[in-house]
TIDRENVO-747476 format. One line per 10 residues: number of its first residue (from 1); for each residue x, y, z of C-alpha. Coordinates in nm, 2 decimals, padded with zeros to 4 digits. Layout:
BEGIN
NUM) X:Y:Z ~ ...
END
This chain:
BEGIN
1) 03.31:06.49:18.15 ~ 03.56:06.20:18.07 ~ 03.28:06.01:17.93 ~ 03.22:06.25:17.71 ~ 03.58:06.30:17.59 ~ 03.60:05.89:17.58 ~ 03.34:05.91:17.37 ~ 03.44:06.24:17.11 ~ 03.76:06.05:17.05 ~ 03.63:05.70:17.01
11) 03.39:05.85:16.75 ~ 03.65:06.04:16.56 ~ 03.85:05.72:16.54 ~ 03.56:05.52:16.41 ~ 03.52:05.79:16.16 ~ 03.89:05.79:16.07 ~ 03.85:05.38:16.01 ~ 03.58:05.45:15.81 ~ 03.73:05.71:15.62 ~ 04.00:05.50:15.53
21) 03.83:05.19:15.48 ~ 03.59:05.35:15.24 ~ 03.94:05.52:15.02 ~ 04.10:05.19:15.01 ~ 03.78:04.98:14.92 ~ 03.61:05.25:14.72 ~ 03.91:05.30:14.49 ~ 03.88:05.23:14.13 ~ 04.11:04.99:14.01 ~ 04.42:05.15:13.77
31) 04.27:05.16:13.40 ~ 04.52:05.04:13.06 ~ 04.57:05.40:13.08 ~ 04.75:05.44:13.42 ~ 04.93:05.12:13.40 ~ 05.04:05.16:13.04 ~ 05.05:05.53:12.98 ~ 05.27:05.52:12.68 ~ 05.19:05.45:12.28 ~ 05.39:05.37:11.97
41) 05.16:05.22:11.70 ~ 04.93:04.94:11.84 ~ 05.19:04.85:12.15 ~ 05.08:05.05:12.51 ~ 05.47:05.10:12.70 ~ 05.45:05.13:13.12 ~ 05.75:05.31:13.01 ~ 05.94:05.45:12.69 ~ 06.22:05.58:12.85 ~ 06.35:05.40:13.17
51) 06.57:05.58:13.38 ~ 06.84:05.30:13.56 ~ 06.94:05.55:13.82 ~ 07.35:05.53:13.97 ~ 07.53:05.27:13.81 ~ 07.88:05.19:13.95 ~ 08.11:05.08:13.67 ~ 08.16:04.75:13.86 ~ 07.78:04.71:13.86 ~ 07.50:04.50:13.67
61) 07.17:04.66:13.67 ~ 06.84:04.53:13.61 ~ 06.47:04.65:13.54 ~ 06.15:04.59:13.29 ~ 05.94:04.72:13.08 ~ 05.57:04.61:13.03 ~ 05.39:04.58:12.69 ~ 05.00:04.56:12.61 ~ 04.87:04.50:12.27 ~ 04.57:04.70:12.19
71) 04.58:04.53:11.81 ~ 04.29:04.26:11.71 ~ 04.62:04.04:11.60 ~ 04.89:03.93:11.80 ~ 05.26:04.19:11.75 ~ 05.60:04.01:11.68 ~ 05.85:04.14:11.87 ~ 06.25:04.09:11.77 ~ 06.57:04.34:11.84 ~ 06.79:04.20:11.54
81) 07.09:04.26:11.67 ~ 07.08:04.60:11.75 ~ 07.11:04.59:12.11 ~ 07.47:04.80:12.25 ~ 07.73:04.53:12.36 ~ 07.70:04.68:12.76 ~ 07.34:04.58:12.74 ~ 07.13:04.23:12.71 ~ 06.77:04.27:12.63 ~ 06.51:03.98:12.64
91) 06.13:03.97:12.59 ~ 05.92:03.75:12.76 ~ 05.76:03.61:12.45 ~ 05.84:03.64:12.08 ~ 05.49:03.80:12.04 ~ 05.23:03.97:12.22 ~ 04.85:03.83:12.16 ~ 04.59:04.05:12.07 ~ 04.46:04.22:12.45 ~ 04.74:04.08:12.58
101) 05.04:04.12:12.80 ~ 05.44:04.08:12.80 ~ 05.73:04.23:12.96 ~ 06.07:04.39:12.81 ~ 06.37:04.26:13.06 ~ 06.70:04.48:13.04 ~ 07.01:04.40:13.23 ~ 07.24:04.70:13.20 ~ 07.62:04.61:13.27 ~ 07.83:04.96:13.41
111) 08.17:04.84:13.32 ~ 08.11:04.75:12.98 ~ 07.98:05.11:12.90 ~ 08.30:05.24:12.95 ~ 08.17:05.57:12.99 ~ 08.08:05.80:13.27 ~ 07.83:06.04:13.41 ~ 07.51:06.10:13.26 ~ 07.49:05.81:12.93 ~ 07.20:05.77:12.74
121) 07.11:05.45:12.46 ~ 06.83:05.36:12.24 ~ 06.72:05.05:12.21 ~ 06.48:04.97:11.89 ~ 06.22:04.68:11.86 ~ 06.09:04.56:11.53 ~ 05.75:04.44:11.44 ~ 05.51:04.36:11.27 ~ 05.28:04.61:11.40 ~ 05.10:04.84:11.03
131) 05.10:05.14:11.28 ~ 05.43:05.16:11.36 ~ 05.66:04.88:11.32 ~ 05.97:05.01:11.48 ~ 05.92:05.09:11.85 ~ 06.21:05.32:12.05 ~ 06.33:05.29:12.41 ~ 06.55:05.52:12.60 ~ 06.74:05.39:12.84 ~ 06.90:05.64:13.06
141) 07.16:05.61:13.34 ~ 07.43:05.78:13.56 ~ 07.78:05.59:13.57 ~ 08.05:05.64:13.88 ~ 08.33:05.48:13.94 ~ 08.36:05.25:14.24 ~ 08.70:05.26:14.44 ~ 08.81:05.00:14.70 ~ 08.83:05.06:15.05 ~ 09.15:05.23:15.11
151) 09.38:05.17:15.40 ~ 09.52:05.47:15.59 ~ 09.86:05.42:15.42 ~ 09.71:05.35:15.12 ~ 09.56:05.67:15.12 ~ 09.90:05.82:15.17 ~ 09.98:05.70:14.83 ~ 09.68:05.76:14.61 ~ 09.68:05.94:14.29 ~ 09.56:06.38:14.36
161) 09.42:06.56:14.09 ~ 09.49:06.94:14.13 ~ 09.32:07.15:13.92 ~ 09.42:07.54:14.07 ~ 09.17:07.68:13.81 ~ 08.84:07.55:13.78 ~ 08.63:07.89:13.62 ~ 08.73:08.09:13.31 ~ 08.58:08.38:13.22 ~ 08.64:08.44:12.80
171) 08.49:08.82:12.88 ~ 08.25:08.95:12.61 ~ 08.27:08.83:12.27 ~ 08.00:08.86:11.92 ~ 07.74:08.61:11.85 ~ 07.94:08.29:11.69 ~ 08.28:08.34:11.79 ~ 08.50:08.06:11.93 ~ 08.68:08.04:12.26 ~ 08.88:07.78:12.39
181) 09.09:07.73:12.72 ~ 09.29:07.52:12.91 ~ 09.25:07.35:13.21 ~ 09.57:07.21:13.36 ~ 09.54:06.91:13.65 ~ 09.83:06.86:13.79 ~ 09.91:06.50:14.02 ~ 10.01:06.54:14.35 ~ 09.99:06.18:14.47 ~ 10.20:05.93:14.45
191) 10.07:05.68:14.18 ~ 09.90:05.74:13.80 ~ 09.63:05.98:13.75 ~ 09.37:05.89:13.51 ~ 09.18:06.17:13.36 ~ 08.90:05.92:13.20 ~ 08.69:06.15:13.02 ~ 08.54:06.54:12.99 ~ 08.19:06.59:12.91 ~ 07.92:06.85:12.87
201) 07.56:06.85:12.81 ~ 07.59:07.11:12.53 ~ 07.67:07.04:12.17 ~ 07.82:07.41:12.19 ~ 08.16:07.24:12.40 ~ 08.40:07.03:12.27 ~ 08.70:06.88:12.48 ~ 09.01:06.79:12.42 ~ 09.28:06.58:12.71 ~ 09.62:06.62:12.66
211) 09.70:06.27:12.79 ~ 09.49:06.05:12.99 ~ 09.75:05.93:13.20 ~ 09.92:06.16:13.43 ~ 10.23:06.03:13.61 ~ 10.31:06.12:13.99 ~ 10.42:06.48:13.96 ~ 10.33:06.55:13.61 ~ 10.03:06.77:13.49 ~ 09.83:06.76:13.18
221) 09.58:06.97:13.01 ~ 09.19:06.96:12.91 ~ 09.14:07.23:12.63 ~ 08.73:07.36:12.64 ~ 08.63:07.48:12.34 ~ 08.27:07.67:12.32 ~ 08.11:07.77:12.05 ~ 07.85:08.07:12.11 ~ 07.69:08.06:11.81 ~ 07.29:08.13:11.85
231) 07.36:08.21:12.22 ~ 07.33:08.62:12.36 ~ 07.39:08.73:12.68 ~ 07.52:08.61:12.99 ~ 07.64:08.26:12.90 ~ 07.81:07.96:13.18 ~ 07.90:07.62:13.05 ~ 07.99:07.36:13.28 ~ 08.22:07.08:13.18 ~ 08.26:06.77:13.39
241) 08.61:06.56:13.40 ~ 08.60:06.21:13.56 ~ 08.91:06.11:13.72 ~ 09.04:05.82:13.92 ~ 09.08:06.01:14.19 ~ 08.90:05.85:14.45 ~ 08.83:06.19:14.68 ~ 08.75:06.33:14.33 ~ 08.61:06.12:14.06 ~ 08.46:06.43:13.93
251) 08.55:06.80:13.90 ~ 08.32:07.08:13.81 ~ 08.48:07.30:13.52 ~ 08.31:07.63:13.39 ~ 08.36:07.87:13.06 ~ 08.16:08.18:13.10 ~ 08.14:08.52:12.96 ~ 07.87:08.77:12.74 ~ 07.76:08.75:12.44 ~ 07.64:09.01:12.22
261) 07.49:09.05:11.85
END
């Protein structure tokens, strides 16, 4: 009997070699297609948007895009200048030959963006390409601030955003009528509040801050504003405001409410 079972599970792991053997070696390998899935004109992209991921705004980030020509003439590549000043862009060669390859280098620089949360930038490329001669990248990211490592006294004396109202609700309003609020932060710590920036991803919200500087024991204000034209029925905004607050660098506000025709 356990000759038997010696023998059921060396054959089953003989067949799981096998198996696994025949996947790896069996595999075709990746065409243009899955290595370059992406066209503009004559230039296959591995990528035509690149997402960089968490940036901290202290941070240099780095990553590449890879180019195959698909043309029967080699494709000039140049950026004339129109690169954003937090970015440096270089190509690997000032053209690409005919069949073959190159690489798009970006080195992404967090501080000099001087922005926050979710950030995106196009990048163009010009060529000489009589498809398309101006390629597009995205370039995509997510920017946080980086604090030091406090002390425990330190802590003591750090800047404290309050907000005590986070949510408004603007009740039921018609089809393209305006409603704005304000959101009052308040500092309860003991050094300058910052209130760096307030952001939504809808072009129906506009912000406003009062000051971006809040003194120990002062407040300030971020008016929402929301505009609800083409929207109908139950409706919730969220607003982000970045602070230097290190236990919040970021606080969630909301404008909500129905809309009706």
């Amino acid at each position: 009997m356990k000759s038997l079972l010696k023998f059921f599970f060396l054959a089953s792991l003989l067949y799981s070699y096998s198996s696994l053997a025949q996947s790896y070696f069996g595999s075709s390998a990746p065409t243009l297609q899955d290595k370059f899935p992406k066209r503009i004109g004559s230039l296959r992209f591995s990528a035509t948007t690149l997402n960089l991921g968490r940036i901290g705004n202290n941070e240099v980030k780095k990553d590449t895009v890879r180019i195959y020509n698909t043309a029967s003439r080699a494709i000039t590549l140049s950026f004339n200048g129109k690169i954003p000043a937090h970015m440096q862009v270089n190509s690997s060669s000032a053209a690409v030959e005919a069949g073959g390859e190159a690489w798009i280098a970006i080195a992404y620089d967090g501080g000099l963006k001087n922005d926050f949360g979710f950030v995106l930038d196009r990048i163009s490329i010009s060529t000489n390409d009589s498809v398309q001669s101006v390629k597009f990248i995205n370039i995509t990211a997510t920017i946080y601030e980086v604090f030091s490592v406090l002390s425990s006294e330190d802590s003591m004396l750090v800047q404290k955003a309050r907000v005590p109202e986070t949510a408004f609700n603007y009740g039921t309003i018609q089809n393209g009528e305006k409603r704005s609020h304000d959101f009052v932060v308040y500092n309860d710590g003991k050094r300058e509040l910052k209130l760096h920036k307030a952001k939504s991803s809808c072009g129906c919200i506009q912000t406003v801050i009062s000051k971006n500087a809040v003194a120990a024991g002062d407040s300030a204000y971020v008016r929402v504003m929301f505009d609800s034209f083409g929207k109908e029925g139950t409706d919730s905004r969220k607003i982000n405001l970045y602070t230097n607050d290190p236990a919040q660098p970021e606080i969630k506000l909301e404008m909500n409410g129905q809309i009706i025709k």
